[in-house]
N, C-alpha and C positions, 0 to 999 in steps of 0.2 A: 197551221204550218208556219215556221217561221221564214221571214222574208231578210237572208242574211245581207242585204243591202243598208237593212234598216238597225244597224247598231248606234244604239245610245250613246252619244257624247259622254265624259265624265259630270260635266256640269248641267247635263239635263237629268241624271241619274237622280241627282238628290233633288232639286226641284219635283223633280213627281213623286219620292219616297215621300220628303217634307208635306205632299198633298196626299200622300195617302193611299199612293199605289200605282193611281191613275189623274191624271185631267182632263179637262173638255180640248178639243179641237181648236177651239180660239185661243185658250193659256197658252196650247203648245204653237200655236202660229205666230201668237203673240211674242212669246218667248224666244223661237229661232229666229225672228225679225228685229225683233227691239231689245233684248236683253241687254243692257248696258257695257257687260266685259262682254259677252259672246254672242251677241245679234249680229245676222248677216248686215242689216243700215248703220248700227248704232257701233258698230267698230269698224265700219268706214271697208268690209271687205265687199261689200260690192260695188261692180267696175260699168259703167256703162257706155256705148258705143259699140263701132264693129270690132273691137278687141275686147270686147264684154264681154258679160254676159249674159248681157240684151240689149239692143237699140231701141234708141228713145226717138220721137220722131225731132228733136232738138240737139239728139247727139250725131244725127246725118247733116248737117246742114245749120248755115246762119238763116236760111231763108224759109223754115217753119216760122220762123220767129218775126222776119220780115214780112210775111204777110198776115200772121196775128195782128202784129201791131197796126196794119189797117185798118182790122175792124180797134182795137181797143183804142187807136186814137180818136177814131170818131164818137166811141163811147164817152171820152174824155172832153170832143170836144163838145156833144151833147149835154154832158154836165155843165162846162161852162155857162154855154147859150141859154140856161134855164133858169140860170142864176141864184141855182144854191149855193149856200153859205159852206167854206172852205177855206183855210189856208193854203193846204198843201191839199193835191189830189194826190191819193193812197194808190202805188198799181202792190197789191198783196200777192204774192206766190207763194203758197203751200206746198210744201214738201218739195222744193226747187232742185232737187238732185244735185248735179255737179255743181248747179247756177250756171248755166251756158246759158238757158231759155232766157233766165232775167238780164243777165248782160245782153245779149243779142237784144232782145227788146228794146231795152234803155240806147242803144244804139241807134234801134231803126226809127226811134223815136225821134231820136235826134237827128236822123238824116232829112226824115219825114216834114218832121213839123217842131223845129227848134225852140219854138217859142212856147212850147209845151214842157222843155223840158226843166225849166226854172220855176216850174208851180209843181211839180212833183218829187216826191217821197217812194223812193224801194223799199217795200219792206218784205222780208223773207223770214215765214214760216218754218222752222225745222228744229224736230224732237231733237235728231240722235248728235252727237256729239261730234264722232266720224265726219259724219256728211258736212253736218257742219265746218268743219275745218276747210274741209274740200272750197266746197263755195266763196269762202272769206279768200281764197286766193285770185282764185274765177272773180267773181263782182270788185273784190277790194282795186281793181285796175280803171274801174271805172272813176271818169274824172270830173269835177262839177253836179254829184247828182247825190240827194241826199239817201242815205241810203243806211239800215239798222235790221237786227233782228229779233224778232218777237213771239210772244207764243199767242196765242188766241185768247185764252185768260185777261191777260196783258189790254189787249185791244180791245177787249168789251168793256173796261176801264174809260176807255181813251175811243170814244169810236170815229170811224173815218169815213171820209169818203173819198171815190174811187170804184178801181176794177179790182177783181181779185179771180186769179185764174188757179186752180186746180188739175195741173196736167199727169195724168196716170200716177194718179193719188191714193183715192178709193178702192181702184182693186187690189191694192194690199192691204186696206184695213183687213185685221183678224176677223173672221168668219165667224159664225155657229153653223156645223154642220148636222143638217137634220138628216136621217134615215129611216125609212120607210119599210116595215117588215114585218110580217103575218098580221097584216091591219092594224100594226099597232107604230106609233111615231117613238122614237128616240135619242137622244143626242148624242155626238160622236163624240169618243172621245180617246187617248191615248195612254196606255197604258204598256208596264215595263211585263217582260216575258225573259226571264235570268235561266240562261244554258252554258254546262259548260262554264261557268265562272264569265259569263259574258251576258252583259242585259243587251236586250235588241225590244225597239220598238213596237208597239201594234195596238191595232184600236180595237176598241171598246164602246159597248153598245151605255150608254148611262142617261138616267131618269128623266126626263124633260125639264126644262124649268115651267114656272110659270110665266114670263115675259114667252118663250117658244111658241107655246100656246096661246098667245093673247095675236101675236106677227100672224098664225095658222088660221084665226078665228077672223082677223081683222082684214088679211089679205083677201078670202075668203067673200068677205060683205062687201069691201071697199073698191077693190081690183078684178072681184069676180073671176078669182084663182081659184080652183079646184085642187087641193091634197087631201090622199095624193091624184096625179090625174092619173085617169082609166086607162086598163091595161099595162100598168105598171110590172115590170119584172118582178119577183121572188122579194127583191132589196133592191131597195131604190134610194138613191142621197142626192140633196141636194145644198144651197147654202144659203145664209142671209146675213145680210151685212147688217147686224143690229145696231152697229156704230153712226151711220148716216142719219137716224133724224136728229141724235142729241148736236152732231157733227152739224147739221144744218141747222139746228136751234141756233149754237153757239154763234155762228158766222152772220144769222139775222140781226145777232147784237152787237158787232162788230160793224157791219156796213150801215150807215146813216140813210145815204143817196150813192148807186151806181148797179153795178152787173158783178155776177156769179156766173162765170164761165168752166164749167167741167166738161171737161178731154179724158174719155177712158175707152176700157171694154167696158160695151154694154150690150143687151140685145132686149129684145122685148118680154114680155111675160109670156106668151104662146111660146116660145121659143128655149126660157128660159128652163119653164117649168115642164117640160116635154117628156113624156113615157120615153122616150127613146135617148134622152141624155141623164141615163141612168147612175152616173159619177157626179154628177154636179160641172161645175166648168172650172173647178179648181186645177191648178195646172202649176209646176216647180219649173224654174227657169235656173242654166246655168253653163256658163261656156258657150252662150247661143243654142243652148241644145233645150227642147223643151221633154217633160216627163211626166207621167202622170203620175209617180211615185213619190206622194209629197213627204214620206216618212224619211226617205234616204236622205242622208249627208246634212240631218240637220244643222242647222248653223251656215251652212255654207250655200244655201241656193235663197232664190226669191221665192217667192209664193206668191201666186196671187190669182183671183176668182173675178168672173164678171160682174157687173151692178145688174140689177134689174131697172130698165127704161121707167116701166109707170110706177115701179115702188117709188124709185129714185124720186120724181115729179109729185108722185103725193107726199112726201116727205117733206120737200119744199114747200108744197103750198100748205099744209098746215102749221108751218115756221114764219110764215110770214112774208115767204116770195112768191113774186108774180111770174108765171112761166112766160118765156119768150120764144121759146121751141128749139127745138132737137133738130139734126142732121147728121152724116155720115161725113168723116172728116177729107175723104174724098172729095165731096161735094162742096163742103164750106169754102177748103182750099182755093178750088177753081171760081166760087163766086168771090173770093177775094181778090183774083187775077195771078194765080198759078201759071195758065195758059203763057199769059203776057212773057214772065219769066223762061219758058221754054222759050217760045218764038224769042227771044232776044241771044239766046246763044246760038241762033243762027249766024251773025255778023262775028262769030266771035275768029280770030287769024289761026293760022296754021301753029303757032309760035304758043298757042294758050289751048290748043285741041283737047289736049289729056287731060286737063282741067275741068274744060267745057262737058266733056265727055261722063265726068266723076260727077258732077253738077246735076248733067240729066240724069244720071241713074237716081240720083238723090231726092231729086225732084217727083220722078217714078214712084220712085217708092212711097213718099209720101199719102198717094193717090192710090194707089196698088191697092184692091178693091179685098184682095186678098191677104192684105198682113196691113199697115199700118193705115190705111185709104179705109178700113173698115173700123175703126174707131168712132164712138160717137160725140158730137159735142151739145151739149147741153148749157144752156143759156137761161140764167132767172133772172129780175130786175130788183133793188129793194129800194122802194122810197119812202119817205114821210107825206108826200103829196099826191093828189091825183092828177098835176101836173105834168111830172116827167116822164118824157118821150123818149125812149133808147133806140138809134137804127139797128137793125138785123142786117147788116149787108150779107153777113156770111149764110142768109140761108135766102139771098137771091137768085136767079138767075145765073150761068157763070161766065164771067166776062170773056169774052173772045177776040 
């Protein structure tokens, strides 16, 4: 049956005839994301904030950023104190979206701890051309701080050291979606269905690869993941970010000495791979409205699927990081002194109320155990030595 939501843009038409009828699930995720004339990133039509098409926890607020920058100063200043070799400390942001996060940073930095901020280097990560613009308006304000952009190629050339943070990055790498059906695995994939002098969208069951199989067999020994698991529906799908370990390979040879900080959706493997999240946790964003219909309106929504926790963590450690451990971004927040931040718009005058008031909600949210508060952060260390010490503040205790 066809799903008349799901009609085919003119320029995804021939891209799929050009392959042959049909594609895998990641071309076409790929393709509505990044295509260069027609990706929703890379021609700059996604909006982020509350006039988005989704909130970023950096587009609520300067103060996700003000208290990263706590722990990442102290990462910074724990570099210092160890006394690796550096010109400049590297802070790297991946896929920076608007550049709010890295502006705000480089600010609180500079509120924080000023004498840090003439030993560092901004450097921003980002493919699409669009975004890019964006950002160069955003950062280019910033005054006194060296600041460029680069691809990752680029820096395993030149490697640095430093932080490099990664904020809701990964769940938009393009997926492989697997499916699960009469015992037998398959990969998903997208294919044209012409009615009516009209092509419309729809998937397709297509051969596995061999890399499918290798993720299957290896999750399997290494992870102690069962596919599919027991009791599974009729058809069962779920996904795998196959991009992550080459993605973590690349980034081992880009940092010398420092931290790998990733902020996404994530959830665990029991959790992930579960009989009863029978779709996978892919999921279309757009207008704030979320959908499970990732076929419709391509070109014009987000897309994006959770990581898996302990894939994620094995990924790293056979690239060459040292794990530092995971937390729910709720939690990090407040062991960085979120709290503090509440209790101080207590003083705040009648004259600044509606302000104070927009602040807490934002603050809220951040922690809101239920939408942004459940984000995980994931922290690896990379050195050349088995000297250096990185603090964790963010997965202490939370300040009060």
């Amino acid at each position: 049956m066809i799903d008349p939501t799901a009609r085919c843009p003119e320029w995804l038409i021939d891209r799929i005839l050009n392959s042959g009828g049909s594609i895998s699930f990641y071309k076409y995720m790929d393709l509505v994301l990044n295509d260069p004339e027609n990706g929703f990133y890379s021609t700059g039509k996604l909006k982020i904030g509350k006039d988005g098409d989704f909130c970023t926890s950096p587009s609520l607020s300067n103060d996700f950023a003000r208290l990263l920058a706590i722990q990442v100063i102290d990462w910074l200043l724990d570099l210092e104190k160890s006394g690796v070799d550096y010109e400049l400390f590297s802070l790297i942001e991946i896929g920076p979206g608007e550049g709010t996060l890295s502006r705000d940073l480089i600010m609180a930095i500079a509120e924080t701890a000023p004498d840090l901020t003439n030993k560092i280097e901004l450097i921003l990560v980002e493919l699409n051309v669009g975004m890019r613009r964006r950002q160069e308006k955003v950062v280019n304000s910033l005054k006194g701080i060296n600041c460029r952009w680069s691809n990752i190629e680029d820096l395993i050339l030149s490697p640095v050291t430093g932080v490099i943070i990664a904020n809701e990055v990964l769940d938009a790498f393009p997926v492989e979606r697997l499916v699960f059906s009469d015992n037998k695995v398959f990969r998903q994939g997208v294919s044209l269905n012409k009615t009516n002098d009209e092509y419309f969208l729809e998937f397709v069951d297509l051969k596995p690869t061999s890399e499918i199989i290798n993720f299957l067999n290896e999750s399997n020994s290494l992870l102690k993941i069962e596919f599919p698991p027991k009791h599974i529906c009729n058809r069962w799908v779920t996904e795998w970010h196959c991009d992550v370990p080459s993605w973590l390979g690349k980034l081992s040879k880009v940092l010398i000495n420092g931290s790998l900080l990733i902020v996404d959706y994530a959830m665990e493997s029991k959790r992930y791979y579960n009989a009863m999240r029978k779709e996978g946790t892919l999921i279309s964003y757009r207008n704030q409205k979320a959908n499970s219909n990732v076929l419709k309106d391509a070109g014009f929504c987000d897309l994006t699927a959770h990581l898996c926790i302990e894939s994620t963590i094995n990924y790293a450690l056979t690239n060459g990081w040292k794990f530092m451990g995971e937390t729910r971004q709720g939690q990090a927040l407040l062991a960085l002194g979120l709290s503090n931040f509440l209790y101080s718009l207590q003083n705040t005058s009648s004259n600044d109320l509606s302000a104070a008031l927009n602040r807490r909600e934002s603050l809220l949210r951040l922690v809101d155990p239920m939408g942004l508060g459940d984000f995980r952060w994931l922290a690896f260390q990379k050195d050349n030595s088995d000297d250096l010490i990185l603090g964790k503040r963010f997965l202490e205790e939370p300040v009060s």
